[in-house]
Backbone bond lengths (Angstrom), bond angles and torsions (degrees), N, CA, C in turn:
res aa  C-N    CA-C-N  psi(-1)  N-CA   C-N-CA  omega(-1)  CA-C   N-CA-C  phi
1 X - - - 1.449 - - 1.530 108.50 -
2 X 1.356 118.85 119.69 1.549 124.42 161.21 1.605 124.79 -50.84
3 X 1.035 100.59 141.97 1.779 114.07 -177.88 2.004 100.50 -93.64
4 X 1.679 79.45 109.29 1.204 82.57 166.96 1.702 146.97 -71.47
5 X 1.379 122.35 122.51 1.324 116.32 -153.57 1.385 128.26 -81.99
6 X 0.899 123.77 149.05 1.814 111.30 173.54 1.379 117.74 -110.05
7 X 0.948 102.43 98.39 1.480 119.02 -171.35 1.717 105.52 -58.12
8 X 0.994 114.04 -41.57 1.593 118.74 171.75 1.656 115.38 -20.12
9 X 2.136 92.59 -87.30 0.520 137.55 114.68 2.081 111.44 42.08
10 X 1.610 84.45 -101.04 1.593 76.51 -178.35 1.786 114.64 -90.07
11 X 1.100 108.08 10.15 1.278 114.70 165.49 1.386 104.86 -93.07
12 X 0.853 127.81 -7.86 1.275 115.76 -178.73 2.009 112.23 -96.68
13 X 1.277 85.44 -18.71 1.761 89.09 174.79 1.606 94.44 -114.44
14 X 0.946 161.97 -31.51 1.937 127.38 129.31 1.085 122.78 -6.13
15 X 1.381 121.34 -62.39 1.817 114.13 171.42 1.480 123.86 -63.54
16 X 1.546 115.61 -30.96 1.343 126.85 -175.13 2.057 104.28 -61.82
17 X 1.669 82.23 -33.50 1.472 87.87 -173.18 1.225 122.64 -54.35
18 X 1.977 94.80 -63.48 1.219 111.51 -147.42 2.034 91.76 -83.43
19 X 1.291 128.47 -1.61 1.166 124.51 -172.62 1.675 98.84 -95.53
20 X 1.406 109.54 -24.72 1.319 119.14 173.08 1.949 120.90 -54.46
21 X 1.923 79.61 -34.10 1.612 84.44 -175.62 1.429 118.99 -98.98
22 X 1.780 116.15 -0.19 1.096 114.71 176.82 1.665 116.65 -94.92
23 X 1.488 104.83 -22.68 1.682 105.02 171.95 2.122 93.83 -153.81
24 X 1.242 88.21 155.27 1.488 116.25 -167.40 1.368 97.39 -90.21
25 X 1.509 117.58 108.98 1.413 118.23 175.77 1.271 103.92 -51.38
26 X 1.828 119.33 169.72 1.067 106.07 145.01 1.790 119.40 -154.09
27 X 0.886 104.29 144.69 1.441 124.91 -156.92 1.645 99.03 -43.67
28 X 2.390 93.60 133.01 1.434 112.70 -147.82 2.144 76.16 -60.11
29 X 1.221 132.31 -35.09 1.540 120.27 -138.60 1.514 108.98 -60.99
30 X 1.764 85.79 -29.07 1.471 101.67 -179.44 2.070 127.06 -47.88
31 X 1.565 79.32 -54.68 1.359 96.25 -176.25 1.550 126.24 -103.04
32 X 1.769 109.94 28.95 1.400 126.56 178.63 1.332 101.31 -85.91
33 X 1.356 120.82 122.70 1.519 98.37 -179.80 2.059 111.79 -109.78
34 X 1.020 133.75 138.89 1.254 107.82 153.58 1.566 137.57 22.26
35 X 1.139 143.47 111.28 1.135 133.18 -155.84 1.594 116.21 -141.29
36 X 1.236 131.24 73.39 1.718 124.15 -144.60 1.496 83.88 -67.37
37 X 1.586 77.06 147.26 1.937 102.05 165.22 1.045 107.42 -66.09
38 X 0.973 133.97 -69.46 1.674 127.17 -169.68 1.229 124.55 -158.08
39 X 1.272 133.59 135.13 1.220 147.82 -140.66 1.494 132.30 -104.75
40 X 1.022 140.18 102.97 1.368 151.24 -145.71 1.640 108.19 -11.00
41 X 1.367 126.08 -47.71 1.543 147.72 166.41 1.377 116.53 -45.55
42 X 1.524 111.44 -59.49 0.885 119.04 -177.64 1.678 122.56 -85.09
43 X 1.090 104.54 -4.67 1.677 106.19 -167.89 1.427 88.15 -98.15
44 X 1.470 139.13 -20.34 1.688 143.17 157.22 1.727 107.30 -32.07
45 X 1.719 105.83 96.84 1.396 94.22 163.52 1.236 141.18 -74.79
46 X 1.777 122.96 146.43 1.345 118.85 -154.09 1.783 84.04 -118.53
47 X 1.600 110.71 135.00 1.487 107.25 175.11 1.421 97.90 -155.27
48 X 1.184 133.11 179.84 1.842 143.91 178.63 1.466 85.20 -76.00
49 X 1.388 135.71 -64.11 1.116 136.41 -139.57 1.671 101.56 -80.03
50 X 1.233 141.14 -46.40 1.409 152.65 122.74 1.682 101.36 6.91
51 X 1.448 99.04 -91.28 1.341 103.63 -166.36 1.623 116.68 -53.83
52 X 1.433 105.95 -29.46 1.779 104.36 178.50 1.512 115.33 -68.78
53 X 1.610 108.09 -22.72 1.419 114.50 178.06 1.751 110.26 -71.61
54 X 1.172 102.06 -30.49 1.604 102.13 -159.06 1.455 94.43 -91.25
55 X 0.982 116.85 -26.42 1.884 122.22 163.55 0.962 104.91 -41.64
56 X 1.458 127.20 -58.20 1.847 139.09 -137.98 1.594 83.16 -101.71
57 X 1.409 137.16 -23.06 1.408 119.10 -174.29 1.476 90.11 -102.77
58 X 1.310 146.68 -21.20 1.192 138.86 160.35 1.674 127.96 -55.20
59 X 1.473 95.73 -23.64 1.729 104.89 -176.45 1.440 100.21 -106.36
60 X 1.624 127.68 4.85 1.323 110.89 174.86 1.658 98.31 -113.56
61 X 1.525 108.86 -7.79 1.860 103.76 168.54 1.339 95.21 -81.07
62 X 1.117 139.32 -47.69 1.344 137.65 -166.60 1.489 124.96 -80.39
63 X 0.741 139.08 -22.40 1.558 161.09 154.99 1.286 90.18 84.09
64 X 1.808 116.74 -127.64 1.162 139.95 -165.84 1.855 104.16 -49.90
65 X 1.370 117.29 -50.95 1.362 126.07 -153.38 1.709 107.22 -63.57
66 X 1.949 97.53 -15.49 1.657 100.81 -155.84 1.693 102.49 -71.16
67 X 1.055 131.51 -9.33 1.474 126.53 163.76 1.488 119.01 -29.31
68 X 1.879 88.64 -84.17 1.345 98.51 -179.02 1.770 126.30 -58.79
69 X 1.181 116.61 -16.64 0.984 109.54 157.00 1.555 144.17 -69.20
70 X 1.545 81.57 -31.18 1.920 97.09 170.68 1.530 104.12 -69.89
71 X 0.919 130.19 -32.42 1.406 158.81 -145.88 1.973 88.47 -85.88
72 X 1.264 115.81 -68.87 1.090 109.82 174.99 1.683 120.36 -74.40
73 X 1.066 89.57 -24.07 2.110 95.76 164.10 1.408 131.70 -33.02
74 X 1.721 99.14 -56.31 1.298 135.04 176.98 1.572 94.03 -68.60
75 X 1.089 135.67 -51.66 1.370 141.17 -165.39 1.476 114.75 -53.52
76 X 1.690 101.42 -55.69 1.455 122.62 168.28 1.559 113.74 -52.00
77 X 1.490 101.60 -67.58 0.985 92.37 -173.72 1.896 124.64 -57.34
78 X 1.284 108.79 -44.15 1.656 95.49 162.47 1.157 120.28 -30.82
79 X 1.522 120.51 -69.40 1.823 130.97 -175.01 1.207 96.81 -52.44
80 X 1.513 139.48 0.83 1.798 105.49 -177.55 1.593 99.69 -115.68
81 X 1.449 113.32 -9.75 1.780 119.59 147.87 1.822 112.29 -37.16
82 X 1.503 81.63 135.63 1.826 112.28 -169.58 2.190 86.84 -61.38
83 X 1.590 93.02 -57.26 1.317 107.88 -155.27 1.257 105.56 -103.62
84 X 1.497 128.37 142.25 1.744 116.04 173.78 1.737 99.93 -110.88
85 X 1.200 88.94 127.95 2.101 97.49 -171.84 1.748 87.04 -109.34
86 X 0.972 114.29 139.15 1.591 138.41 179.07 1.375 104.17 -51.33
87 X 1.445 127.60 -17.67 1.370 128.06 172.64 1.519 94.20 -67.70
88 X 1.666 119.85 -60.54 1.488 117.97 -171.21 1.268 117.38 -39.50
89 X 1.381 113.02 -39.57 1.718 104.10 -166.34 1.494 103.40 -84.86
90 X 1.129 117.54 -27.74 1.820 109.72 178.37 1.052 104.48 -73.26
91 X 1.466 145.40 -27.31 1.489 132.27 170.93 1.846 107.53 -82.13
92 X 1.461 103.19 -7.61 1.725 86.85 177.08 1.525 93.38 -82.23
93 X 1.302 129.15 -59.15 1.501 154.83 -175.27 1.660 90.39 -29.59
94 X 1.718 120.19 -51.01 1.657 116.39 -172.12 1.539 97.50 -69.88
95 X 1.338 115.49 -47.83 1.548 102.67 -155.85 2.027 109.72 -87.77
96 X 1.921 98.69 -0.12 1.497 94.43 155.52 1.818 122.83 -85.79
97 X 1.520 84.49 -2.01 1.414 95.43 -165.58 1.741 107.08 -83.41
98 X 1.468 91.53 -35.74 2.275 99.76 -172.73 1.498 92.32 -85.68
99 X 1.219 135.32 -12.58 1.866 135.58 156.89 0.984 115.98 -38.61
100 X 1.847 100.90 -60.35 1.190 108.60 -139.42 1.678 120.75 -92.68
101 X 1.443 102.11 -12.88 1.347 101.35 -172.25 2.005 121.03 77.88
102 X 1.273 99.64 -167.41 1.848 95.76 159.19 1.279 123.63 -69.93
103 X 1.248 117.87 19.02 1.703 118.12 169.14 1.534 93.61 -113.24
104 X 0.818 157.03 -4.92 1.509 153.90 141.15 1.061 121.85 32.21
105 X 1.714 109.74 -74.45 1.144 113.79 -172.74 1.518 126.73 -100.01
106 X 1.928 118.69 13.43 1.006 129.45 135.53 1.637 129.48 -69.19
107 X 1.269 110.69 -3.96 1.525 123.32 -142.82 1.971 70.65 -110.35
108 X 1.094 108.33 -73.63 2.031 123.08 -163.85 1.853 87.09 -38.57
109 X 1.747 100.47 -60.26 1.569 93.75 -173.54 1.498 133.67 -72.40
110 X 0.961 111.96 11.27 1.711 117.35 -168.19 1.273 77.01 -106.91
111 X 1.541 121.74 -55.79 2.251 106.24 -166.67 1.571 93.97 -53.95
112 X 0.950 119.59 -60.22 1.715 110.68 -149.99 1.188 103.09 -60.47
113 X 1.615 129.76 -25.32 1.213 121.77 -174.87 1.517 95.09 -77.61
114 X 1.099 130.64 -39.01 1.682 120.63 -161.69 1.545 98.61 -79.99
115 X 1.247 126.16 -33.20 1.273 121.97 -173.38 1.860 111.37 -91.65
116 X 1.589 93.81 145.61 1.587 101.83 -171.57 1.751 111.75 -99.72
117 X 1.331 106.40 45.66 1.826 110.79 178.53 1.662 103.40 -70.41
Protein backbone atom coordinates (compact mmCIF):
# COMPACT_ATOMS: atom_id res chain seq x y z
CA UNK A 1 0.00 0.00 0.00
CA UNK A 2 1.30 3.58 -0.99
CA UNK A 3 1.85 6.39 1.52
CA UNK A 4 -0.27 8.91 0.92
CA UNK A 5 1.25 12.35 0.10
CA UNK A 6 0.59 15.81 1.10
CA UNK A 7 1.20 17.83 -1.41
CA UNK A 8 0.58 20.93 0.77
CA UNK A 9 2.73 19.95 2.89
CA UNK A 10 5.84 19.59 0.79
CA UNK A 11 5.19 22.66 -0.94
CA UNK A 12 5.17 24.30 1.79
CA UNK A 13 8.84 23.39 2.81
CA UNK A 14 10.00 24.12 -1.07
CA UNK A 15 9.16 27.68 -0.36
CA UNK A 16 10.64 27.63 3.18
CA UNK A 17 13.65 26.45 1.27
CA UNK A 18 14.01 28.16 -1.63
CA UNK A 19 13.03 31.61 0.36
CA UNK A 20 15.58 30.38 2.84
CA UNK A 21 18.13 30.61 0.04
CA UNK A 22 17.18 33.86 -1.35
CA UNK A 23 17.38 36.01 2.00
CA UNK A 24 18.60 34.96 5.55
CA UNK A 25 15.80 35.15 8.01
CA UNK A 26 16.42 36.83 10.92
CA UNK A 27 15.61 36.17 14.34
CA UNK A 28 11.89 37.66 15.49
CA UNK A 29 14.11 38.80 19.10
CA UNK A 30 16.19 40.69 16.96
CA UNK A 31 13.70 42.79 15.35
CA UNK A 32 11.01 43.15 18.36
CA UNK A 33 11.25 46.52 19.18
CA UNK A 34 9.93 48.27 22.35
CA UNK A 35 6.34 48.63 22.34
CA UNK A 36 4.67 51.46 24.79
CA UNK A 37 1.69 50.33 26.68
CA UNK A 38 -0.27 53.09 26.23
CA UNK A 39 -0.23 56.33 25.00
CA UNK A 40 -0.86 59.70 26.40
CA UNK A 41 -4.68 59.64 24.62
CA UNK A 42 -5.36 56.61 25.41
CA UNK A 43 -4.28 56.20 29.01
CA UNK A 44 -7.15 59.43 29.45
CA UNK A 45 -9.87 57.85 31.56
CA UNK A 46 -13.33 57.67 30.06
CA UNK A 47 -16.22 57.11 32.89
CA UNK A 48 -20.11 58.63 33.48
CA UNK A 49 -18.69 60.26 36.43
CA UNK A 50 -15.67 61.99 34.30
CA UNK A 51 -17.87 62.91 31.64
CA UNK A 52 -20.64 64.56 34.04
CA UNK A 53 -17.76 66.58 35.51
CA UNK A 54 -16.46 67.88 32.27
CA UNK A 55 -20.13 68.76 31.32
CA UNK A 56 -20.53 70.90 34.55
CA UNK A 57 -16.97 72.54 33.75
CA UNK A 58 -18.10 72.89 30.16
CA UNK A 59 -21.43 74.72 31.15
CA UNK A 60 -19.63 77.00 33.60
CA UNK A 61 -16.87 78.03 30.62
CA UNK A 62 -19.70 78.42 28.45
CA UNK A 63 -22.37 80.06 30.30
CA UNK A 64 -25.67 80.76 28.60
CA UNK A 65 -24.61 79.25 25.00
CA UNK A 66 -23.76 75.70 26.83
CA UNK A 67 -27.35 74.39 26.08
CA UNK A 68 -27.21 74.37 22.60
CA UNK A 69 -24.23 72.80 22.56
CA UNK A 70 -25.15 69.98 24.88
CA UNK A 71 -28.10 69.94 22.82
CA UNK A 72 -26.07 69.10 19.78
CA UNK A 73 -23.82 66.64 21.90
CA UNK A 74 -26.67 64.39 22.42
CA UNK A 75 -27.31 64.77 18.68
CA UNK A 76 -23.76 63.61 17.79
CA UNK A 77 -23.57 61.35 19.92
CA UNK A 78 -26.82 59.44 18.66
CA UNK A 79 -25.45 59.73 14.84
CA UNK A 80 -22.18 57.98 15.87
CA UNK A 81 -24.51 54.79 17.12
CA UNK A 82 -23.90 51.47 15.02
CA UNK A 83 -27.82 51.04 15.42
CA UNK A 84 -30.72 53.75 15.58
CA UNK A 85 -33.43 52.32 18.26
CA UNK A 86 -36.63 54.58 18.13
CA UNK A 87 -35.68 55.76 21.61
CA UNK A 88 -32.63 57.63 19.66
CA UNK A 89 -34.69 59.56 17.37
CA UNK A 90 -37.24 60.85 20.01
CA UNK A 91 -34.45 62.16 22.12
CA UNK A 92 -32.77 63.68 18.89
CA UNK A 93 -36.42 65.06 17.80
CA UNK A 94 -36.51 66.54 21.94
CA UNK A 95 -33.16 68.05 21.87
CA UNK A 96 -34.03 69.50 18.09
CA UNK A 97 -37.00 70.48 19.70
CA UNK A 98 -35.33 72.74 23.09
CA UNK A 99 -32.96 74.30 19.87
CA UNK A 100 -35.40 75.04 18.08
CA UNK A 101 -37.79 77.24 19.63
CA UNK A 102 -41.34 77.90 17.56
CA UNK A 103 -39.66 76.76 14.43
CA UNK A 104 -39.48 73.26 15.85
CA UNK A 105 -41.26 71.55 13.73
CA UNK A 106 -39.54 72.87 10.57
CA UNK A 107 -36.28 72.31 12.39
CA UNK A 108 -37.40 68.04 13.39
CA UNK A 109 -38.42 68.03 9.50
CA UNK A 110 -35.60 69.45 7.57
CA UNK A 111 -33.05 66.83 9.82
CA UNK A 112 -34.99 63.81 8.90
CA UNK A 113 -35.21 64.90 5.49
CA UNK A 114 -31.36 65.54 5.24
CA UNK A 115 -30.56 62.56 7.21
CA UNK A 116 -30.62 58.89 5.70
CA UNK A 117 -31.80 56.75 9.11
Amino acid sequence: MSKKKNTLKDLDEFLKQQAATLVAPTPLSNSIQEIPTRTEEASVEISEAKILNDLKSLADKEGPSFRKKFYDLIIQSLEAQPDSLAEDKMLINTALYLQSGDKWKEVIKQYWKNRSY
